[in-house]
C-alpha positions in Angstrom: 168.1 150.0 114.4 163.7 150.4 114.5 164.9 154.5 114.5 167.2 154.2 112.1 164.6 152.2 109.2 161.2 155.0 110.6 162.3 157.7 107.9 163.1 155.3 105.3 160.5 153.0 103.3 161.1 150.1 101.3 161.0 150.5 97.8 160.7 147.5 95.1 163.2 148.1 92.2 162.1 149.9 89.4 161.3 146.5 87.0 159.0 145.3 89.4 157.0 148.8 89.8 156.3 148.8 86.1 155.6 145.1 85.5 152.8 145.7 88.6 151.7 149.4 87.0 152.3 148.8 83.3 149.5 147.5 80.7 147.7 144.7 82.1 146.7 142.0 79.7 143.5 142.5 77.7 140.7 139.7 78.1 139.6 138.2 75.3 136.8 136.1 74.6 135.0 133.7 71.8 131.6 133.1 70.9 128.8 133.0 67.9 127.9 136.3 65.6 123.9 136.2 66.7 123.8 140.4 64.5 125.1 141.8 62.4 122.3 144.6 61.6 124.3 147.3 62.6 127.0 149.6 60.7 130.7 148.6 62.0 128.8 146.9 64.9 128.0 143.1 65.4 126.5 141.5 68.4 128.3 138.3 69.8 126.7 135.1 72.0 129.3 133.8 74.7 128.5 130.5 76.6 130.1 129.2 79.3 129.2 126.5 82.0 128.8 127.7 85.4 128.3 124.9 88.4 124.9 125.1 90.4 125.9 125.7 94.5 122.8 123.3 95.1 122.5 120.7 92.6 126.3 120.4 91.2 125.0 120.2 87.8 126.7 122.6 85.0 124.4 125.5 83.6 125.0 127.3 80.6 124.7 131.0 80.9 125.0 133.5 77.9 125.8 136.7 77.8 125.7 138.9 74.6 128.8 141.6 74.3 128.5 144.5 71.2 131.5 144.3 69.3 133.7 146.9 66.9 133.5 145.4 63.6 135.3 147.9 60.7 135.2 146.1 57.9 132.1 144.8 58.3 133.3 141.4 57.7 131.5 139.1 60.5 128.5 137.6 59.4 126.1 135.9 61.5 126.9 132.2 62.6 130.7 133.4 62.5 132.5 132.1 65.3 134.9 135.1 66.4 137.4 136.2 69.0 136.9 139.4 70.5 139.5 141.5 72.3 138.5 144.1 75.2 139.2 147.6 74.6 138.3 151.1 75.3 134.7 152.3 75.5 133.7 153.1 71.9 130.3 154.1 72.7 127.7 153.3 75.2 127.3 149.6 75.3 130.5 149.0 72.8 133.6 148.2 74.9 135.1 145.2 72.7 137.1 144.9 69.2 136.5 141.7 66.5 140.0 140.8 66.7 139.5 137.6 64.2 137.1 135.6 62.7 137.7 131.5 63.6 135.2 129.9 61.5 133.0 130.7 59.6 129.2 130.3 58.9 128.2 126.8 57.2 131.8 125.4 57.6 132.9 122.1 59.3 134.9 122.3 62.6 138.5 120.9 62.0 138.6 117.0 62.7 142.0 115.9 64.1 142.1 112.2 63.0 
């Protein structure tokens, strides 16, 4: 029976192979505009809280991603989702994909 199954390999059905090699799900993220200086191009704070191995207290670290903006419609203080994409230039590999608030307005109060 081991001589019979050498030649032959096991094969996962065809659904399986594409769900495993097909598009994988973009990241997305959401932070602050901190730029907006430059043409099509805005500059985005994200924060998140990381635990210290030592202490166990939460740190905030910040990292700043360049963002596609078309229509020039972020402003700074905007709170935006962006989407990853394809490399656009050198330091640009994520898209606005919408604005969530904008600058100067109250955060939504569920009461």
């Amino acid at each position: 029976m081991a001589i019979e199954n050498k030649g032959m390999q096991e094969t996962a059905p065809k659904a399986e192979v594409a769900d495993r090699n097909g598009l994988q799900k973009r990241r997305s993220v959401v932070g602050v505009v901190v730029s907006d200086k430059m043409q099509k191009t805005i500059v985005v704070k994200v924060d998140r809280q990381v635990r210290h191995s030592l202490y166990k207290k939460y740190v905030e670290k910040t990292r700043r991603y360049k963002a596609h903006d078309e229509k020039n419609e972020a402003k700074v203080g905007d709170r935006v989702a962006l989407v990853e994409s394809r490399p656009l230039s050198r330091e640009k590999r994520w898209v606005l994909q919408s604005i969530l608030r904008k600058a100067g307005q109250a955060p939504e109060i569920n009461v």
